[in-house]
C-alpha positions in Angstrom: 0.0 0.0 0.0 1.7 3.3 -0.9 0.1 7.3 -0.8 1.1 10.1 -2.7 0.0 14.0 -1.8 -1.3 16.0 -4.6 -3.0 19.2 -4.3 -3.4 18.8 -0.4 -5.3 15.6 -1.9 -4.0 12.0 -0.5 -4.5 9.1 -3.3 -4.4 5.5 -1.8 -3.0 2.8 -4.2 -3.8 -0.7 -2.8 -1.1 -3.6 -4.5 -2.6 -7.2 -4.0 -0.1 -9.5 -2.0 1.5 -11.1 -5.3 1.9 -8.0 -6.6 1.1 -7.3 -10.3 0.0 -11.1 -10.0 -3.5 -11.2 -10.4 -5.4 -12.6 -7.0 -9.0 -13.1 -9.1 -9.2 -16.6 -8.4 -8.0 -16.7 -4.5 -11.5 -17.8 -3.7 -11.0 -21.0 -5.4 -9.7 -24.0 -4.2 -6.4 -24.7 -5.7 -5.8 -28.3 -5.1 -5.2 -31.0 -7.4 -8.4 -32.7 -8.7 -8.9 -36.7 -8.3 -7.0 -37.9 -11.0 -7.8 -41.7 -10.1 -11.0 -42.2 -11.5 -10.7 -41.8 -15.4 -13.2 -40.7 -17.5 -14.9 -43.0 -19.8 -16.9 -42.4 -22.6 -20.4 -42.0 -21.5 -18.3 -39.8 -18.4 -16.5 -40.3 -14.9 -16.7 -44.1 -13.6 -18.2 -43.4 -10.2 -16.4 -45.2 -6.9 -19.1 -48.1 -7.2 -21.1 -49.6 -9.4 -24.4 -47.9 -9.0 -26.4 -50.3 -10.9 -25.2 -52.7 -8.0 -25.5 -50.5 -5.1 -29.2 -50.2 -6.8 -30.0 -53.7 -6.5 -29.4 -54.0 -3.2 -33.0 -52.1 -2.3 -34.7 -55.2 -4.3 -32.3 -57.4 -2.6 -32.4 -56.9 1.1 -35.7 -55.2 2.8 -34.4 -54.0 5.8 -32.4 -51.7 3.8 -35.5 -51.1 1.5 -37.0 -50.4 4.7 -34.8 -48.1 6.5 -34.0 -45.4 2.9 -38.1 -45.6 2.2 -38.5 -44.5 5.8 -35.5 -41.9 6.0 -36.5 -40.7 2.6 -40.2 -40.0 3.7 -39.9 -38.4 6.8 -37.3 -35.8 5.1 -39.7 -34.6 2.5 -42.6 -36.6 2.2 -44.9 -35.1 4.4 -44.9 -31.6 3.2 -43.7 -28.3 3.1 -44.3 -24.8 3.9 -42.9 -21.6 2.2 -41.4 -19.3 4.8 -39.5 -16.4 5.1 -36.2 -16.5 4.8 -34.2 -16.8 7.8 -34.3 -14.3 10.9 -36.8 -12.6 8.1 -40.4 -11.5 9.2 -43.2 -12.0 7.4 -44.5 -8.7 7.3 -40.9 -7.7 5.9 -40.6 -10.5 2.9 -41.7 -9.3 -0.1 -45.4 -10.7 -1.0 -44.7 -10.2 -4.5 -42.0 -13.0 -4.2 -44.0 -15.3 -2.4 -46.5 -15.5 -4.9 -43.6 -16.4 -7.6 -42.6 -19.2 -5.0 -46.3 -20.6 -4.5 -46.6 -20.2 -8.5 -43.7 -22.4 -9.0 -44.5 -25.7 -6.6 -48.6 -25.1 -6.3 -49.8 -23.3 -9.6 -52.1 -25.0 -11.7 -49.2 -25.3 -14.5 -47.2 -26.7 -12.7 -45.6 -30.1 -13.8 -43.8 -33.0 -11.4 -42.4 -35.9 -13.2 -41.3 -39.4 -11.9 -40.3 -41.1 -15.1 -39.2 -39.8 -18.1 -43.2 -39.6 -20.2 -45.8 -39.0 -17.6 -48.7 -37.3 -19.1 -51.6 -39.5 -17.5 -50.5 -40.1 -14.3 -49.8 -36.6 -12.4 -47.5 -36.9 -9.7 -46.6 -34.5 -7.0 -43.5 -32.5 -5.8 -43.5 -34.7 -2.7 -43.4 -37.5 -5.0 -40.6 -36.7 -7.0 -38.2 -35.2 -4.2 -39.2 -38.6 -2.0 -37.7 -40.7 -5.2 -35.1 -38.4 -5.2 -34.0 -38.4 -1.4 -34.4 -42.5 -1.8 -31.7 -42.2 -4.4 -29.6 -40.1 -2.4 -29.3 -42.7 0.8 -29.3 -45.4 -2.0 -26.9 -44.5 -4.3 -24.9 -41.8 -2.8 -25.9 -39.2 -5.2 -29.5 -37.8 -6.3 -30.6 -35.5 -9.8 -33.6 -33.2 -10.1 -34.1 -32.2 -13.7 -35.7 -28.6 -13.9 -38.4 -28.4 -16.1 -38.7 -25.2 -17.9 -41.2 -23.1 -20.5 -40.1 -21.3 -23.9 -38.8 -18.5 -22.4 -36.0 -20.4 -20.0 -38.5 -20.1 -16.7 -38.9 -23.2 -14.4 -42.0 -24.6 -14.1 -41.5 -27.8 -12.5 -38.9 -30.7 -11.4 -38.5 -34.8 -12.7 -37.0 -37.2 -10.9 -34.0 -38.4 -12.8 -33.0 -42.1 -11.5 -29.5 -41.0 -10.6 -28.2 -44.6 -11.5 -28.2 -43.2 -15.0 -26.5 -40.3 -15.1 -22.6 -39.4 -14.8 -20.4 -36.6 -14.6 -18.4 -34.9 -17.5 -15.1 -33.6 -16.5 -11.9 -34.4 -19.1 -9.0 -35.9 -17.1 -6.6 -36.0 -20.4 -6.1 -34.9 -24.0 -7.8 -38.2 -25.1 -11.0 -38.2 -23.8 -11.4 -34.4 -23.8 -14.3 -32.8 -25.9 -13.0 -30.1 -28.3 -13.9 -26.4 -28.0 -17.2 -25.8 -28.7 -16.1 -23.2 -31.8 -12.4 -24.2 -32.5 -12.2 -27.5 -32.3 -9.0 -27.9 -30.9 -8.9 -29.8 -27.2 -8.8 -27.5 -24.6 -8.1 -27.7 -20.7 -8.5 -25.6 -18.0 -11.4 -23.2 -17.4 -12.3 -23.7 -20.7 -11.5 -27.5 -21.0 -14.3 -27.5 -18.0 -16.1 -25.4 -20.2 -15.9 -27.5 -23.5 -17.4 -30.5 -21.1 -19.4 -29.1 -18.8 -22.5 -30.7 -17.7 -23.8 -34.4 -17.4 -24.7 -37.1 -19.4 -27.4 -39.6 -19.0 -26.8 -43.2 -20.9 -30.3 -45.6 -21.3 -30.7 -48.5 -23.8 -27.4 -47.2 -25.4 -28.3 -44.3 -25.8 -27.2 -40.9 -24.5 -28.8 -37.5 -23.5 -26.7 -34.8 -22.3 -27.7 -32.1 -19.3 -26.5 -28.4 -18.4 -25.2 -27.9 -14.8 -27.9 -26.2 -12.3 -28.1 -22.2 -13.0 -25.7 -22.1 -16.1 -28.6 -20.8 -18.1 -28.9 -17.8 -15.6 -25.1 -16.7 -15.6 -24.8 -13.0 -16.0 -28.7 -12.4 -15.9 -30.6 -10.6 -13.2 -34.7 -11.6 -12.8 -37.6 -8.6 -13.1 -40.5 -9.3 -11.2 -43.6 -7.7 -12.5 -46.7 -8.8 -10.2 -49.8 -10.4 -12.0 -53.2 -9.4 -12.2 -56.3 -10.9 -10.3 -55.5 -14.9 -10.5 -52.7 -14.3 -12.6 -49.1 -15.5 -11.9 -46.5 -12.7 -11.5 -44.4 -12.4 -14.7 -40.8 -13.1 -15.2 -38.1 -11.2 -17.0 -34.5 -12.3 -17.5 -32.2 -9.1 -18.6 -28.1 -8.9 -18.3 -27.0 -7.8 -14.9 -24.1 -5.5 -16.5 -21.5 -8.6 -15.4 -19.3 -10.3 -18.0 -20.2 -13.4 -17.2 -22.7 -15.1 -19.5 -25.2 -18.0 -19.8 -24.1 -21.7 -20.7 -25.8 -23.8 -22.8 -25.6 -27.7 -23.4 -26.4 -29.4 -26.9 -29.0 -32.3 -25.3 -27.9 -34.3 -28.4 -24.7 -33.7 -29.2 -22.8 -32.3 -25.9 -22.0 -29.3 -27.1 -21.4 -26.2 -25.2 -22.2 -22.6 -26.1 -22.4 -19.2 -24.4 -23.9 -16.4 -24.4 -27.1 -18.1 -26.5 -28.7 -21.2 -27.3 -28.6 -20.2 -31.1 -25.5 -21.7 -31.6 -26.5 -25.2 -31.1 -27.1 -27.9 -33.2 -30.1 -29.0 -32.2 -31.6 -27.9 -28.7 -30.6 -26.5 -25.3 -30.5 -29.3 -22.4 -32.4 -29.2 -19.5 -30.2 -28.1 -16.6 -29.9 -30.9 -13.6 -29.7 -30.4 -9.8 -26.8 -32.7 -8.8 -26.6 -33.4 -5.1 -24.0 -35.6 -3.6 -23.5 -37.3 -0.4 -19.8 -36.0 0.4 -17.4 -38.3 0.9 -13.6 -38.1 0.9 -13.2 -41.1 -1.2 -14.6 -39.5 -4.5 -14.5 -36.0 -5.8 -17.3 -35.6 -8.5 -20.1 -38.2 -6.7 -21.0 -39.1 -3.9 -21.1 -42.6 -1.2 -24.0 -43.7 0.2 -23.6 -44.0 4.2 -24.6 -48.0 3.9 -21.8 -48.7 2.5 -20.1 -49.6 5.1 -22.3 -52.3 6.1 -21.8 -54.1 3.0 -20.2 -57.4 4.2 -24.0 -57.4 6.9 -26.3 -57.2 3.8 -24.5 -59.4 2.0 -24.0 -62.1 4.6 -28.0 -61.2 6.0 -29.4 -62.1 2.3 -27.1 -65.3 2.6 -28.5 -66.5 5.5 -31.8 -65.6 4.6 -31.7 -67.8 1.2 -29.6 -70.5 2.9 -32.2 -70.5 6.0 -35.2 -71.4 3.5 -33.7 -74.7 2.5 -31.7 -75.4 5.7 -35.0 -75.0 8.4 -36.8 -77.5 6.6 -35.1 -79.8 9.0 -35.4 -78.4 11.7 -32.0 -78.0 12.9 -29.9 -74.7 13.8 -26.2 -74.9 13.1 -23.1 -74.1 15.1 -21.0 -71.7 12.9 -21.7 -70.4 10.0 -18.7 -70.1 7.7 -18.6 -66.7 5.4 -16.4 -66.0 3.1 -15.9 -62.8 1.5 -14.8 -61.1 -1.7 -14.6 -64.8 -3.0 -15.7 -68.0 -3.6 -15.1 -71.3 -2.5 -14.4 -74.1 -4.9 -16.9 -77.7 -4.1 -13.2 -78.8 -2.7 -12.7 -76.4 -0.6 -16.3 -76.9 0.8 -16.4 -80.1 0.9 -12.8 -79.8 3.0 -14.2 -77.3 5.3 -17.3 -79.4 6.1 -14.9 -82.5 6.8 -13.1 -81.1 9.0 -15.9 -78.8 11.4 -17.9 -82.6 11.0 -14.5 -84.2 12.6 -14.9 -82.1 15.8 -18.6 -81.6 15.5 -19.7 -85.1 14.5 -22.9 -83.9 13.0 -23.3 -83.1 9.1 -25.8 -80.5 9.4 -23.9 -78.1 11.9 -22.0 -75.8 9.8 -23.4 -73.4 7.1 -20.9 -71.8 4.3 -22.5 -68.7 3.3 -21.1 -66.8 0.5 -21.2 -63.6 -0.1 -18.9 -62.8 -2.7 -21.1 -61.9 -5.9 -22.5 -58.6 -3.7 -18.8 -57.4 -3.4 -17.2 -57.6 -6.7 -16.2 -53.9 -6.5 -14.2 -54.5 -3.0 -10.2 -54.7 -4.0 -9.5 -56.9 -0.9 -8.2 -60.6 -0.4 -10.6 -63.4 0.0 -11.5 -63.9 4.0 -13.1 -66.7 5.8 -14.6 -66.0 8.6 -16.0 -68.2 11.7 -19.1 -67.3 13.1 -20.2 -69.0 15.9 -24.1 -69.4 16.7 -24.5 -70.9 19.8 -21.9 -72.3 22.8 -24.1 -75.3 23.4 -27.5 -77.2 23.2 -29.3 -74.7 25.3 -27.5 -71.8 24.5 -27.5 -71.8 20.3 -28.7 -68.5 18.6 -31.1 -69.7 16.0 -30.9 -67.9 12.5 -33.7 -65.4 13.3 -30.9 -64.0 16.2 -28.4 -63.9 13.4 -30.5 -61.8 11.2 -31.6 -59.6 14.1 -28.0 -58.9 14.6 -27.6 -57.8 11.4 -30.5 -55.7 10.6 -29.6 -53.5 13.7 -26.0 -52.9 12.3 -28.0 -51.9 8.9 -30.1 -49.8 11.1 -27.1 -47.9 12.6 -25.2 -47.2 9.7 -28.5 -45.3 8.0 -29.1 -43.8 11.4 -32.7 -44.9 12.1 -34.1 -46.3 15.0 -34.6 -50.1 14.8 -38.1 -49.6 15.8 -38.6 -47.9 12.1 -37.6 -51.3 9.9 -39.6 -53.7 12.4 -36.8 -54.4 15.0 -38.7 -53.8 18.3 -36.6 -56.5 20.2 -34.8 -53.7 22.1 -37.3 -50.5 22.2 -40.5 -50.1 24.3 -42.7 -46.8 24.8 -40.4 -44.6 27.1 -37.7 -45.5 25.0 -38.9 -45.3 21.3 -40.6 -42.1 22.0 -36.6 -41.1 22.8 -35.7 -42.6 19.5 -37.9 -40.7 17.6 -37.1 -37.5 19.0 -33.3 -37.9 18.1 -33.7 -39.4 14.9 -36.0 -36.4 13.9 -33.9 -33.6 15.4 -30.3 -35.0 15.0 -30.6 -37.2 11.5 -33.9 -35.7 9.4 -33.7 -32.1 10.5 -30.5 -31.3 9.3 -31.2 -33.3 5.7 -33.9 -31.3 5.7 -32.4 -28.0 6.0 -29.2 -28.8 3.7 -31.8 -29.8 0.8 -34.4 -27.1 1.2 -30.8 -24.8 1.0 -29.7 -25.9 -2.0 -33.4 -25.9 -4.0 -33.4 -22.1 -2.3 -30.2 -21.2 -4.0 -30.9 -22.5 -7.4 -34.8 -22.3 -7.9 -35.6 -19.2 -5.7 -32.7 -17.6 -6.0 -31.0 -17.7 -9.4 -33.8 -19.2 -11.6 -36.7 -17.2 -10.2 -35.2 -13.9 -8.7 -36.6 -14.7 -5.3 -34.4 -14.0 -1.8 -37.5 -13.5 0.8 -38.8 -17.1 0.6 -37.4 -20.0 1.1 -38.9 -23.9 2.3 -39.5 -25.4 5.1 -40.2 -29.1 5.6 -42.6 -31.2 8.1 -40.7 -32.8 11.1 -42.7 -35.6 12.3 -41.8 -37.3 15.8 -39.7 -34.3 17.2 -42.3 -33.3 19.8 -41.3 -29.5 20.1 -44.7 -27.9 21.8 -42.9 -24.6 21.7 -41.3 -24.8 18.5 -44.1 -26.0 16.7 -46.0 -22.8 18.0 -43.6 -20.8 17.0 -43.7 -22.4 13.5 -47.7 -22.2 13.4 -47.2 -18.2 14.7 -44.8 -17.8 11.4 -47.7 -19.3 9.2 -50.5 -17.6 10.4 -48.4 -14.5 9.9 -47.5 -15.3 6.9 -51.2 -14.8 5.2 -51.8 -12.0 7.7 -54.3 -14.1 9.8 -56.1 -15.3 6.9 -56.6 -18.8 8.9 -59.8 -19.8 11.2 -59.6 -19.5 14.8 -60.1 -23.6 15.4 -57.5 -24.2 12.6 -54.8 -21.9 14.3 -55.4 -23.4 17.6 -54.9 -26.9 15.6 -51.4 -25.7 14.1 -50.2 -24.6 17.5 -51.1 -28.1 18.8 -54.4 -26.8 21.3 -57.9 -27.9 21.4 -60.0 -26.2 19.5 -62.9 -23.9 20.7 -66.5 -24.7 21.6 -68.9 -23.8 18.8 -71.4 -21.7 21.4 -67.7 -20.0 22.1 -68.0 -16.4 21.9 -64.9 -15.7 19.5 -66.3 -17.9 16.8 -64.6 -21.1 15.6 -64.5 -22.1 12.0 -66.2 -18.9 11.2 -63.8 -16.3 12.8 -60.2 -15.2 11.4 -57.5 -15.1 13.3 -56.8 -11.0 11.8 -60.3 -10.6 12.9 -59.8 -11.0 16.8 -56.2 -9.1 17.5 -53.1 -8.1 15.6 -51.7 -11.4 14.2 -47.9 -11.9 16.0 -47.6 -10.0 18.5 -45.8 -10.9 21.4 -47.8 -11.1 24.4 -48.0 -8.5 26.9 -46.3 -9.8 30.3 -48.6 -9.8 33.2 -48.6 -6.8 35.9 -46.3 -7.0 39.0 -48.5 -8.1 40.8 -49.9 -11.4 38.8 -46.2 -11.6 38.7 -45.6 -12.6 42.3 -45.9 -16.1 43.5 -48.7 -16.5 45.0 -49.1 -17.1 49.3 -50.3 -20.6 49.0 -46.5 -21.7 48.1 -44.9 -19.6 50.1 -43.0 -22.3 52.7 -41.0 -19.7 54.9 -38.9 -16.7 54.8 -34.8 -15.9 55.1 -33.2 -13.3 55.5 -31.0 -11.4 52.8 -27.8 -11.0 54.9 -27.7 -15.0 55.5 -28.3 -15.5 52.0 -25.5 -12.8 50.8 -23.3 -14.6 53.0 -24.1 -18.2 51.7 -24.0 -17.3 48.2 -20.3 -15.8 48.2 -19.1 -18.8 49.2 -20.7 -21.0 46.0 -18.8 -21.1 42.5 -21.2 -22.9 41.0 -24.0 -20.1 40.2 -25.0 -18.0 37.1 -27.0 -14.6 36.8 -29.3 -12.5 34.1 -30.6 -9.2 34.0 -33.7 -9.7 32.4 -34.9 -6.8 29.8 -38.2 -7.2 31.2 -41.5 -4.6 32.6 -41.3 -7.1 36.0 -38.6 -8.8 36.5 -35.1 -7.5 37.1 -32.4 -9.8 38.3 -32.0 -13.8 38.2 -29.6 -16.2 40.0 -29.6 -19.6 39.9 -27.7 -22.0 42.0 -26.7 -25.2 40.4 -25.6 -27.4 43.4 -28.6 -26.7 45.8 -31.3 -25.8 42.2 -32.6 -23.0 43.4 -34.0 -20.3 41.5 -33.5 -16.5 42.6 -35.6 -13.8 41.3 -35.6 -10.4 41.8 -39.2 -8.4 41.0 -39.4 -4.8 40.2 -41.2 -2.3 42.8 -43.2 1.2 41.3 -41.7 2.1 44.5 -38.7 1.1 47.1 -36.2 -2.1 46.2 -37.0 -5.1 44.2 -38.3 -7.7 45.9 -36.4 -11.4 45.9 -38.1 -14.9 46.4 -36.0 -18.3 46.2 -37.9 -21.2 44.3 -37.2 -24.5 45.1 -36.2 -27.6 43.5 -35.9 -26.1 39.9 -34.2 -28.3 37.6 -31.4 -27.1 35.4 -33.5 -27.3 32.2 -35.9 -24.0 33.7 -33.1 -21.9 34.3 -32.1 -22.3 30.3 -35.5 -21.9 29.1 -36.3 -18.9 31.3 -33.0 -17.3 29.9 -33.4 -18.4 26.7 -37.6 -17.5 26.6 -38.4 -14.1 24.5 -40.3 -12.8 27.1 -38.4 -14.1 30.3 -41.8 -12.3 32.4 -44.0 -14.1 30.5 -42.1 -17.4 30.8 -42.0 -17.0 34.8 -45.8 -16.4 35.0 -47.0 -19.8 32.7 -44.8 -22.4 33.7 -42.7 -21.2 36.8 -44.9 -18.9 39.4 -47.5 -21.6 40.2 -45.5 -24.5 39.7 -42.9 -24.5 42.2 -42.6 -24.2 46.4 -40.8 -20.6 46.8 -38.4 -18.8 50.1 -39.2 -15.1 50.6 -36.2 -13.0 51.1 -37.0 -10.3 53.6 -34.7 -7.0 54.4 -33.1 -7.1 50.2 -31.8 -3.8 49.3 -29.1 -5.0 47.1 -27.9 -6.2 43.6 -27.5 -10.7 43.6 -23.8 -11.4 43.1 -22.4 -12.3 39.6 -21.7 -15.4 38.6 -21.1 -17.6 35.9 -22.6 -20.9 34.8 -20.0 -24.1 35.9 -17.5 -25.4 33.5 -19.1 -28.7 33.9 -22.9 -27.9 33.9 -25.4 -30.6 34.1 -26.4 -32.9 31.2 -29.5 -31.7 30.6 -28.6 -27.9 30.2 -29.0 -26.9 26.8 -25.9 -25.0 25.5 
């Protein structure tokens, strides 16, 4: 950086840190790509054969199970459309919103699951379900976006992801040439010359753009419709150099700037979503695929088990052997010598599971599994299998109750299951997909940035949250919902028909101002009230008690009523200071309050109004007589409890 004074006038020259070297592509990642995959014809050859990691949903139903079920609950109850993070409703642009609800609920529509549907309407929950299933199947998942005359989306298909590969050159050879030049190219433009996907069926090959290329360079005018009338869509340059990308669906080819330049016609653009995974740079692995030696030797045992129970009998080890397969010699020699020490023909199983792993580069292994110690101790094949499907369960993250396996749940404990699987496995799929369709439908194909999606958690039990969530929707349409149905979506009982509000008939934006936060009660309904008052202390015993504790943390509340809050984490007590018109706060001391209050008071929008519901009546409280001071500070322990939220 260097200044020179002219004129009483100080210019500021600012050198990048290489100098006259140009730092343009700094945001880029500049590491080498993966180099050992190559590029075949038809495109990359992905990590595994997805044709074969396809089979296995036809192949082994608790797997079926378990990506039906994972794929479902992530998308295939519904969605809403919402404002855009900490965005209110009444500040998201309504003109936006009706571009949104155009897109996935206007009567134009179109949602495809297979490549001709014309009788057979299907529905966006369809589509994405098929789409999520191939996701946790495959390791990869593709959305084609469907789009009218003039370039604007109108709809998604379900592409079966199985089908489709990547186009990326790795050397001179396999290469496309420039689009214009013909001459092989690398680099930007070698990425260029190939960019895109290709999708081979019955030997034959279509080719798709990448996601947004179509919209490169172009900004999106929003005119708003008439009465019943979709807003209308503009695409016009945004002034950048960059411009749009078109693929030749025929032929491959690659243009910019326009789709005139093609042979025959512009591609459809696909949304490619992979499953990261450090073993592959361009697709994705599905998270299963670690359990494949369990499938493998489950659908074994299962085959093996409908021949071998005729008898019966229950053998003592079953022999797998993987990435392999035994000669009738080497059976035959295994089974002679188990029979030596066993002296019983039917006690040892061979189960094979080599044609399910042809992709695994590893050694053939034999391994001894032992299914029983003795006559009354043998694990029958049904144990066997139960083993296995909870290991399938585990690796796709699902609670054995889900696929059937209820050997190890009951009520209080499934309940707990479905609580974590919806919070800690489906909620953050959720979010990650509804981000990327946000970025490429709403944001760069249809202009939008107030709106984005929001999908339905079932099993998460959030009272609170899901009235907050309800709140958002009824304020969305500005109260537009009836009284009974609002109450429904915040998870209450709905009103009595002789009720003098109204029920089915009354809005919601007919009876108060929809979203506003509640006023907290007076100081006086805030006090606890003398029925649960168990004694009185006095403040200078309690000053001198709580100097001597570490383990405490305090709040000023922004609130009309209460001022102060302490609580003490090794005796749970609450502290709360209330606000006098006149003279000091007063202080009471509830009793037995678990860890879990003290977050959710802190945490609560209105911390007054939080007190008053689920605190003031609800727990035993000490009055502090002759306080005329400020609580201590503290700070919350470096070990808290387990159950205090962080």
């Amino acid at each position: 950086m260097s200044d020179a004074v002219t004129d009483n006038k100080v210019a500021v020259n600012v050198e990048g840190v290489g100098k006259a070297a140009s730092t343009a592509k700094a945001a880029n990642s500049t590491q080498l790509t993966d180099r050992r995959v190559k590029s075949l014809g038809a495109g990359i050859n992905p990590p595994y054969n997805p044709y074969r990691l396809a089979s296995f949903l036809e192949l082994n139903e608790t797997l079926a199970t378990g990506i039906r079920k994972k794929s479902r609950y992530e998308v295939g109850y519904g969605f809403d459309i919402v404002p855009w993070a900490d965005l209110d409703a009444d500040e998201a642009d309504d003109i936006e919103r009706e571009v949104v609800r155009w897109f996935w609920h206007g009567p134009d529509s179109k949602w495809q699951t297979k490549a001709r549907q014309t009788a057979e309407p299907a529905t966006p929950e369809e589509v994405k379900e098929l789409t999520r299933q191939d996701y946790h199947l495959i390791g990869w998942c593709c959305l084609e976006i469907l789009t009218d005359l003039e370039g604007r989306p109108i709809g998604l298909a379900y592409v079966p992801a199985r089908t489709v590969r990547v186009r990326k050159p790795q050397s001179q050879f396999d290469q496309t040439r420039h689009p214009e030049e013909g001459r092989f190219v690398d680099g930007d433009l070698g990425d260029l010359a190939s960019r895109g996907y290709v999708q081979v069926r019955n030997g034959e090959r279509r080719y798709f753009g990448e996601a947004g290329d179509r919209y490169r360079g172009l900004e999106v005018d929003i005119t708003a419709g008439g009465d019943g009338e979709p807003p209308t869509i503009r695409y016009q340059s945004d002034g950048s150099e960059e411009e749009p990308v078109f693929v030749d669906r025929e032929t491959g080819d690659v243009v910019q700037g326009s789709a005139e330049g093609l042979e025959t016609a512009p591609a459809n653009e696909l949304i490619f979503i992979t499953n990261p995974s450090p073993l592959t740079d361009d697709y994705g692995v599905p998270d299963w695929i670690s359990a494949t030696r369990t499938i493998a030797a489950d659908e074994a045992a299962k085959d093996y088990n409908a021949d071998f129970f005729d008898n019966d009998t229950i053998p003592r080890f079953a022999i797998k052997v993987k990435s392999g397969e035994l000669t009738e010699e080497s059976k035959r020699d295994l089974r002679q010598m188990l029979n030596g020490l066993r002296e019983e023909s039917h006690r040892t199983v061979i189960l094979e599971v080599d044609k399910f792993e042809s992709r695994l580069d590893q050694d053939v292994e034999i391994e001894l599994e032992p299914l029983g110690q003795g006559i009354s101790e043998e694990m029958s094949f049904e144990a066997f299998r139960e083993k296995n499907e909870s290991e399938i369960a585990k690796v796709l993250e699902i609670p054995p109750i889900k696929i059937g396996n209820t050997g190890t749940s009951n009520r209080s404990n499934s309940e707990q299951q479905d609580k974590d699987f919806a919070l800690e496995v489906v909620q953050p799929e959720q979010h990650k997909f509804a981000q990327r369709l946000y970025a490429i439908i709403h944001q760069q194909a249809l202009g939008v940035t107030d709106w984005t999606l929001e999908y339905e958690l079932r099993g998460a039990d959030q009272p609170k949250q899901d009235a907050e969530v309800a709140r958002r929707k009824i304020q969305a349409v500005n109260g537009a919902v009836p009284i009974n149905r609002a109450l429904e979506m915040a998870g209450m009982e709905p009103l009595p028909d002789d009720h003098p509000i109204g029920g089915e008939a009354t809005l919601v934006a007919n009876v108060g101002d929809v979203g506003q936060e509640p006023a907290e009660p007076s100081v006086e309904e805030q006090l606890p009230p003398e029925r649960n008052k168990i004694g009185e202390r006095d403040w200078a015993d309690v000053e001198a008690e709580l100097a001597e504790k570490d383990e405490i943390d305090t709040e000023q509340f922004n609130s009309s009523n209460l001022d102060e809050g302490l609580y003490d984490y090794e005796d749970e007590e609450l502290y709360l200071s209330f606000l006098r018109d006149e003279g000091e706060s007063s202080l009471y001391t509830y009793v037995d309050i678990p860890p879990t209050e003290w977050s959710a008071l802190t945490s609560a929008s209105s911390a007054g109004s939080y007190h008053h519901s689920n605190i003031r009546l609800s727990y035993a409280y000490l009055e502090i007589t002759n306080f005329h001071s400020r609580l201590p500070e503290g700070e919350m322990p470096d070990d808290p409890p387990d159950d205090v939220p962080m």
